[in-house]
Structure formats: C-alpha cells, structure tokens
Residue frames as qw, qx, qy, qz and C-alpha x, y, z in Angstrom:
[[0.924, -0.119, -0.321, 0.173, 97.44, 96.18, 82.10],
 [0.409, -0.823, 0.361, -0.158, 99.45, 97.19, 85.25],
 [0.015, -0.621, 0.752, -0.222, 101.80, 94.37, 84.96],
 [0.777, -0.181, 0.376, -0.472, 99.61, 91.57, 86.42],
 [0.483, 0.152, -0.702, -0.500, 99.13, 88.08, 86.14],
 [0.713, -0.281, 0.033, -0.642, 95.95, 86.66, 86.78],
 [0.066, -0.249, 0.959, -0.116, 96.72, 83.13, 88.77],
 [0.772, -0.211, -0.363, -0.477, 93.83, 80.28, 88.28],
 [0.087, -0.534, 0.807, -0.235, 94.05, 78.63, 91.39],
 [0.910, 0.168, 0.176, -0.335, 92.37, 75.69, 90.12],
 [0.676, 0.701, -0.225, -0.040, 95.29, 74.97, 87.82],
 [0.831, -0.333, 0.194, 0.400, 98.10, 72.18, 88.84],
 [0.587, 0.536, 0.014, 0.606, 100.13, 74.18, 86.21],
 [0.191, -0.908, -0.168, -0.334, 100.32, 76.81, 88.46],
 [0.924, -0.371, -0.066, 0.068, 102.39, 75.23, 90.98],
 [0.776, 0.188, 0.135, 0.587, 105.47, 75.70, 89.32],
 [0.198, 0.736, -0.008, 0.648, 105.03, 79.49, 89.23],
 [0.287, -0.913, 0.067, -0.282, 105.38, 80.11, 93.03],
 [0.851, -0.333, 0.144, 0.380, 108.25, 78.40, 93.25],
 [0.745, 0.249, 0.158, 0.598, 109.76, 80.72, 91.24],
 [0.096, -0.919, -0.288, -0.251, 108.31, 84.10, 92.49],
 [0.701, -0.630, 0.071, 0.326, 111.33, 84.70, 94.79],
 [0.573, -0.350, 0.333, 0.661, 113.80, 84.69, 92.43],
 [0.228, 0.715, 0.468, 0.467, 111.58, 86.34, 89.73],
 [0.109, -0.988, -0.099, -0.052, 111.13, 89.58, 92.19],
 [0.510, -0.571, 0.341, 0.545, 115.25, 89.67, 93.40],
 [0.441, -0.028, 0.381, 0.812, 116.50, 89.66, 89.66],
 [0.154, 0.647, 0.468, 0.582, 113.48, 92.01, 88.28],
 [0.001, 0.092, -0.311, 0.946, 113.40, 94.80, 91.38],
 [0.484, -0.366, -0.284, -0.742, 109.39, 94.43, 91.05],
 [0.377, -0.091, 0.646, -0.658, 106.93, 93.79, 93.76],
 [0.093, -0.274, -0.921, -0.260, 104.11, 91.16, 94.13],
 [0.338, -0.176, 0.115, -0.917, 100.71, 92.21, 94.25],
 [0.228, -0.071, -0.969, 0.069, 98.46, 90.03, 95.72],
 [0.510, -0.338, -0.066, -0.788, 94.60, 90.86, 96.54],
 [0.003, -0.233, 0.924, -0.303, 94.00, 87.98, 99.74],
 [0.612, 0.304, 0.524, -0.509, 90.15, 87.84, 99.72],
 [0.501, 0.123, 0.839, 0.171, 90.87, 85.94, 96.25],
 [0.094, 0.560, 0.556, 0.606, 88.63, 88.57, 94.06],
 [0.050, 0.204, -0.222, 0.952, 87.65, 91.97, 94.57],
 [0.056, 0.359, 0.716, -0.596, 84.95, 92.96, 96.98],
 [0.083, -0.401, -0.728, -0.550, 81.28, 93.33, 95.17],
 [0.348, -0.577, -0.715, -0.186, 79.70, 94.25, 98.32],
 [0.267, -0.855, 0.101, -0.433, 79.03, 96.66, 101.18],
 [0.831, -0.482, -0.042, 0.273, 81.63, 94.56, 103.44],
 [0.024, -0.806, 0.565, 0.175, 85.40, 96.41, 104.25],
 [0.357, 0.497, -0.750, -0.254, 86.73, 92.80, 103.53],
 [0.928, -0.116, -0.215, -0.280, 85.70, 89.44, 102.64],
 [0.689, -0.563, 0.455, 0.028, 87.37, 86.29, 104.11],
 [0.137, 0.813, -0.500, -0.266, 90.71, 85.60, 102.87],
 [0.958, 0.262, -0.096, -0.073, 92.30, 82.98, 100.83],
 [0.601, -0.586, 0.293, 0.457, 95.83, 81.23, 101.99],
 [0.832, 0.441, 0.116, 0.315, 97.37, 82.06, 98.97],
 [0.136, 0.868, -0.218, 0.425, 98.96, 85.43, 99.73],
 [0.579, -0.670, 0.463, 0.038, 100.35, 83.61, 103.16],
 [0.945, 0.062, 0.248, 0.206, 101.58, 80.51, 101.27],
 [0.642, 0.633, -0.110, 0.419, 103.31, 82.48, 98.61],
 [0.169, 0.820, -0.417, 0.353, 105.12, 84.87, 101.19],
 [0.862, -0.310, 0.399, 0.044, 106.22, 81.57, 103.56],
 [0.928, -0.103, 0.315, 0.169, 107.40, 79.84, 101.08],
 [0.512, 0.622, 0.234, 0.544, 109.17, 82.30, 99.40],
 [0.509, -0.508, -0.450, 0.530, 110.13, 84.38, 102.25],
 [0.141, 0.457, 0.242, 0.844, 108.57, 88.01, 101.88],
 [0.024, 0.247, 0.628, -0.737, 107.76, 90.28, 103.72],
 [0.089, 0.660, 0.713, 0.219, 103.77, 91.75, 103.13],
 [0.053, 0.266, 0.107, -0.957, 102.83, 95.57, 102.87],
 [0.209, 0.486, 0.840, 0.119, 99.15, 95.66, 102.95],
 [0.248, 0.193, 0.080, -0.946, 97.05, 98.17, 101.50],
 [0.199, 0.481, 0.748, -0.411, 93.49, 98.75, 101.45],
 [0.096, -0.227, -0.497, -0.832, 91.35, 100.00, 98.35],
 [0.033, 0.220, 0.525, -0.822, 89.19, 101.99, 99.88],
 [0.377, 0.219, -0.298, -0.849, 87.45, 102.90, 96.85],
 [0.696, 0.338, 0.543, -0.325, 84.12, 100.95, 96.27],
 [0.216, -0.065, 0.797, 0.560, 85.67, 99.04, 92.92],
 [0.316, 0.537, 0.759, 0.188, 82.15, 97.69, 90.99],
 [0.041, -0.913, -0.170, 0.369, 81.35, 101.79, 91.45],
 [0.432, -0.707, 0.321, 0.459, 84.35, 102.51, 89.88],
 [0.419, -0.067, 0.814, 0.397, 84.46, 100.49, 87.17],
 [0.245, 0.750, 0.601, 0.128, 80.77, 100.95, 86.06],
 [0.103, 0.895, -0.113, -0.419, 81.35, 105.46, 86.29],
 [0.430, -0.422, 0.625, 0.496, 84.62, 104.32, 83.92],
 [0.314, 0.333, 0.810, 0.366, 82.67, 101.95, 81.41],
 [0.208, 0.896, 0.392, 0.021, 80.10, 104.92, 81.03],
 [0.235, 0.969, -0.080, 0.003, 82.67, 107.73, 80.66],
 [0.816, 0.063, -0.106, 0.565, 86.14, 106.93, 79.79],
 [0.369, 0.516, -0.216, 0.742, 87.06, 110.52, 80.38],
 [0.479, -0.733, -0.238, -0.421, 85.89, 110.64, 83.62],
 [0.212, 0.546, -0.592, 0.554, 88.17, 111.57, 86.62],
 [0.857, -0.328, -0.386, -0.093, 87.79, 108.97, 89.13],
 [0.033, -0.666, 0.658, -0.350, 89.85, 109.24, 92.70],
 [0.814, -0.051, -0.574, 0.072, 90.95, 105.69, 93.85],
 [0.513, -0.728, 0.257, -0.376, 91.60, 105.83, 98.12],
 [0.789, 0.229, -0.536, 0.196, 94.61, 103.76, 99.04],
 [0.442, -0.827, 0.240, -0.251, 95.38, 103.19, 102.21],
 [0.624, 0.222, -0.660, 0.354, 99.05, 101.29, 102.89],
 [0.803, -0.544, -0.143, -0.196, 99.33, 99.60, 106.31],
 [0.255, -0.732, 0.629, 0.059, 102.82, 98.45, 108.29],
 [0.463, 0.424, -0.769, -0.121, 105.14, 95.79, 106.87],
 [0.813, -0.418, 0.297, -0.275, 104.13, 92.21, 108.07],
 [0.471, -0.493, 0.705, -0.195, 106.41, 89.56, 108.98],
 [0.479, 0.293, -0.787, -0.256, 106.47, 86.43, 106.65],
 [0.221, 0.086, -0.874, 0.424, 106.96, 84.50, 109.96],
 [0.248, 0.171, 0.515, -0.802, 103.57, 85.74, 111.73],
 [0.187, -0.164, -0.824, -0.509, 101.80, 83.18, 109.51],
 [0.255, -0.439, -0.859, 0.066, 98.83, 82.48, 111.85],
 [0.087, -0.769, -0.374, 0.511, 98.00, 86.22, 112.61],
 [0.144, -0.031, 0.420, 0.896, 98.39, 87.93, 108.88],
 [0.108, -0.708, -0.626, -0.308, 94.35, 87.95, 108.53],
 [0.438, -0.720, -0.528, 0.104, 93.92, 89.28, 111.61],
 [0.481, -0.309, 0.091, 0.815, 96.99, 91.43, 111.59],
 [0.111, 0.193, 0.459, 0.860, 95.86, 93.14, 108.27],
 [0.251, -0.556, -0.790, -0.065, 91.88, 93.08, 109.82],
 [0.240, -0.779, -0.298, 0.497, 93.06, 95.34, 112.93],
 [0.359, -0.152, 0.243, 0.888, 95.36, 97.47, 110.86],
 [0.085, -0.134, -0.635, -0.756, 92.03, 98.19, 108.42],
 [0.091, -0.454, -0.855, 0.234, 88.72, 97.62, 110.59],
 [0.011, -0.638, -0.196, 0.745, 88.51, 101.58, 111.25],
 [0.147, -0.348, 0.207, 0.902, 88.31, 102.27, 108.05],
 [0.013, 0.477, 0.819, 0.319, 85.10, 100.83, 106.30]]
C-alpha cells in the first residue's frame, strides 16, 4: 500500500471527502495522486478517455496538476510479479509540466499533447 485511497465514485458518501482534500494535503505536506482515465489501462491504447474527477477535485480545491505517464504496460507487470515475486521489474515514468487548475477545459488535451509521442 503506497498510501492510497481507492475512491468509489458511485458513493454519495464520498462527497464529503473532496471537500476536504485541500486542507488534508496543506496540513499533511503529501500529494494527491490521481489516475484520470478512472482505472488503469488494460489495453494497447497510450490513454483511455478521461473521467472529470481529477479536474473537479483540482477546481474545487485549487491545485495545481503534475502529470505523469506510466509508461510501463501495467496488466504485464502485474502478471511477471504474481508469477515471480522476486522478479526485477523496471516501471517507465514519465512526469510532464505543471498544469494550471484554471485551464479547466484544456487539461485532457493539455496532458494528451504533453504524452501523444510517447505510446
């Protein structure tokens, strides 16, 4: 466990947590992590189509975004793992420039060009 917590966004309980996410990350120093295509990528696409949560939360909660790109083919990853726990496994990360909070209507697309080249 890295820290996480998994969000159901099905769940009216939920609600309540991103109103607090703001003042959760100022008094703990930690970052949010936030995957935007909603669940990880199963297939041979670079990335699926994204889900507004990752804009909503940093609107309403004014943050900036610092995207990065798991390069690594996950399901691949996982499955070489589950068969050999001692198996050395390199994960490709690629981090992008800081977006804007404010540049609601052009974070897909922002994060898209930043990442297109690299599939």
């Amino acid at each position: 466990n890295a820290g996480g917590i998994l969000l159901d966004r099905e769940n009216s309980q939920m609600s309540g947590f991103f109103s607090d996410i703001k003042r959760a990350v100022k008094e703990s120093g930690y970052s949010i992590f936030i995957f935007p295509e909603g669940t990880r990528n199963k297939g041979e696409d670079a990335l699926l189509e994204f889900k507004e949560g990752a804009r909503i939360i940093a609107l309403k909660n004014r943050l900036p975004m610092l995207p990065i790109y798991i390069r690594t083919h996950t399901d691949k990853a996982l499955g070489n793992s589950l068969n050999d726990k001692d198996m050395e496994q390199t994960i490709e990360m690629v981090i992008g420039d800081l977006i804007d909070y404010r540049k609601k209507g052009d974070l897909e697309k922002l994060y898209r060009e930043t990442f297109s080249d690299l599939h």
